[in-house]
C-alpha positions, 0 to 999 in steps of 0.5 A, spaced: 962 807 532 960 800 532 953 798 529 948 792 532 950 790 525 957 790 526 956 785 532 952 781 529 957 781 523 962 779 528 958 774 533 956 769 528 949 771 530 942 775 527 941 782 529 935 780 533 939 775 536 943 780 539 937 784 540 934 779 545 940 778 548 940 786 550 933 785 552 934 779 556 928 777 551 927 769 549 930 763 550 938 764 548 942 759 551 949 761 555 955 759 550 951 765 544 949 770 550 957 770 552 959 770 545 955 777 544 958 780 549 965 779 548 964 782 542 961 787 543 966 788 549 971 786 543 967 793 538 966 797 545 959 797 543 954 802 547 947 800 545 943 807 544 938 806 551 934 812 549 933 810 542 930 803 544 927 805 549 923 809 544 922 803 538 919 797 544 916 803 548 919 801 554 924 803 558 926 797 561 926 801 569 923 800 575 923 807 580 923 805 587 922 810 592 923 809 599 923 813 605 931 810 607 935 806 604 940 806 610 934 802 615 935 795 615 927 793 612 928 798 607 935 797 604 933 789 604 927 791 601 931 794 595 936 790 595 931 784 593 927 789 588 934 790 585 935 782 584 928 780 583 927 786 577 934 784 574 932 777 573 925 779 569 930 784 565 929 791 568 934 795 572 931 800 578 932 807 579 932 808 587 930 814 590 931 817 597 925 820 599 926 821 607 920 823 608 920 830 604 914 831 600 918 836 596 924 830 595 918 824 593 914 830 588 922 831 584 923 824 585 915 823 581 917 828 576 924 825 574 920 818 573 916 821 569 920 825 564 926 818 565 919 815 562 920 809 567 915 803 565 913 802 573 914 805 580 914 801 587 913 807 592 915 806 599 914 813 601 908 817 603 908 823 603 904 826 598 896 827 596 893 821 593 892 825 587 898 825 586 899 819 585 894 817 581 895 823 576 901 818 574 899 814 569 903 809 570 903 802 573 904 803 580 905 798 587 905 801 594 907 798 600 903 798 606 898 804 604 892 803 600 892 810 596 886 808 591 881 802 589 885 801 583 893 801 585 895 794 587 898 795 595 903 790 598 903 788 606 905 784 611 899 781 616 901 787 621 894 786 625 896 779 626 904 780 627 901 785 633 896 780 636 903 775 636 908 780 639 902 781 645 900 772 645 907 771 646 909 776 652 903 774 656 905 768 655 912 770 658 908 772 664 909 779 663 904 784 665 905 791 665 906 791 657 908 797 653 908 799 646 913 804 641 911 805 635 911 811 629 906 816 628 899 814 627 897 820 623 900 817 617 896 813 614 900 806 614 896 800 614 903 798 618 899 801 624 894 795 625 901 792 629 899 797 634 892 795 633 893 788 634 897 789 639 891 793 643 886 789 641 889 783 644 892 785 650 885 789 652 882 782 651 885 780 657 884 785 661 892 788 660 892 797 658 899 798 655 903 804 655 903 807 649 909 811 646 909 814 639 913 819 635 910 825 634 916 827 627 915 826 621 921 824 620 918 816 622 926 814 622 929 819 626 934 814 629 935 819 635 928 820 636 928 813 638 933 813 643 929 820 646 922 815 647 926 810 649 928 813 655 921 817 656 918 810 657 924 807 662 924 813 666 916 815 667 914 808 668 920 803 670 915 798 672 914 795 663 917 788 664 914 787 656 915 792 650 912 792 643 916 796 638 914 796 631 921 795 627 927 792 629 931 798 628 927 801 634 928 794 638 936 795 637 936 801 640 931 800 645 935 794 648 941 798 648 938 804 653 935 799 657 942 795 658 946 802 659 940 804 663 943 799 669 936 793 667 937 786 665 933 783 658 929 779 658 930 777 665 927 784 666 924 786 660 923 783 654 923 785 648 919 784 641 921 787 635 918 787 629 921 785 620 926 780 622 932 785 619 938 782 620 940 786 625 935 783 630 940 776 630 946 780 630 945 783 637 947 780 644 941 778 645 938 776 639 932 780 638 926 776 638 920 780 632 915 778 628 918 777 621 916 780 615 916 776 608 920 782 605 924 778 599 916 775 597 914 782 598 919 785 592 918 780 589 911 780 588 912 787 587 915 786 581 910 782 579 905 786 578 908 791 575 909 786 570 904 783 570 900 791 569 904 792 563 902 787 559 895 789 561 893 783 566 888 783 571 891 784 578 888 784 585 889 790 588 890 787 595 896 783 597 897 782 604 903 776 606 903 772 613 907 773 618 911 769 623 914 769 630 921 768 630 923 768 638 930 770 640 934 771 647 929 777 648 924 774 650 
């Protein structure tokens, strides 16, 4: 079996020249970075992963746990997670949690004992204790679990006062709102408030629907409230959702439902996944900054492990991105 003497021997090279090439560690310029890898294609040359992760004491994975990677924010998430964890020399171990506490606790144990160097947690559904007894860098998005564990979010408060300016603008009045279950502790429930908050302002009540399941990406859920809302209350000429997945589906109930959108209703989503610009009509939403949002999440894993001084809040703006909608 071939050694990283061997490779060397044949490449040209030093041992730790073709240590940091497997690394992705130091400069090494492109034309020896190839010539490494031919020859360890040329040796079939394995590297022993758990014997360098237990030499540099670390593994070089990044768990990400997410509720659904099949929902269009949370695939685009990972995806950039992916990208960006790549380019600063990790790979990503991802796991679906779909809400399933018991799924999200196996999930944390596997990290654990695959002694990964970071998690990224997506998912809520486990105690806060639980997730401070981890010992390990962590970054969460859109939930704030302790003083001392850096979050990631979007400005949900001011994407749910943008979502209520622009349909009063458009000279809607009678307003609703679809969101997920606010008993959860998520700090993208403050679109909701937001939302509120403005509308109150000017003197308009919305109606109000939201998920009682916690299963809060139940897409068959999403066509139940949808249609609740059309048929106990047909005077809405504005609606508000919270994700884009939601507004596809509510676009489509209210077509099928016999109205025209926006001439009868209109229609905000928010996330900007790139389902909201492949609809007829194009779904108008408030756009999340998600690829600076994964980005940024691997950059305070980074950034922890080498023991530097981090914020823990990280809250990115939002903008309108007005489509056919509205």
């Amino acid at each position: 079996m071939a050694t990283i003497h061997d490779v060397a021997l044949r490449a040209g090279v030093s041992v730790t020249t073709v240590s940091r090439v497997l690394n992705n560690r130091g400069y090494i310029s492109q034309k020896t970075r190839d010539k490494v890898y031919q020859t360890m294609n040329e040796l079939n040359y394995r590297p022993n992963e758990i014997a360098r992760s237990l030499l540099r004491k670390q593994s070089n994975v990044i768990g990400l746990i997410i509720p659904d990677v099949s929902h269009p924010f949370f695939g685009e998430l990972a995806s950039y997670v992916e990208y960006h964890a790549y380019q600063n020399g990790f790979k990503i171990m991802l796991c679906n949690s779909h809400m399933d506490p018991s799924k999200e606790r196996e999930y944390v144990e596997m990290l654990k004992g695959n002694r990964v160097d970071g998690i990224i947690m997506g998912s809520h559904t486990l105690e806060v204790d639980e997730y401070m007894n981890l010992h390990s860098p962590i970054v969460t998005f859109d939930r704030k679990i302790g003083e001392d564990i850096p979050f990631i979010s979007s400005d949900n408060y001011q994407g749910g006062v943008m979502a209520a300016e622009l349909l009063l603008a458009k000279n809607r009045r009678q307003l609703a709102h679809i969101c997920g279950n606010l008993e959860l502790q998520m700090l993208s429930n403050r679109r909701t408030i937001g939302f509120v908050d403005t509308l109150q302002a000017h003197g308009v009540k919305p109606v109000m629907i939201h998920e009682t399941d916690l299963n809060v990406f139940d897409q068959h859920q999403y066509t139940e409230l949808v249609d609740e809302l059309l048929a106990q209350h047909p005077e809405v000429d504005g609606l508000f959702v919270t994700s884009d997945l939601m507004a596809v589906h509510a676009l489509k109930q209210i077509v099928l439902g016999g109205r025209k959108v926006p001439d009868d209703i209109a229609i905000i989503g928010y996330d900007d996944s790139r389902a909201a610009a492949y609809t007829v009509p194009g779904i108008t939403t408030i756009r999340q900054p998600v690829e600076a949002m994964a980005k940024l999440a691997i950059d305070l894993i980074r950034r922890q492990l080498a023991e530097e001084k981090i914020g823990m809040e990280h809250i990115l703006p939002v903008t309108i991105v007005e489509r056919e909608t509205t």
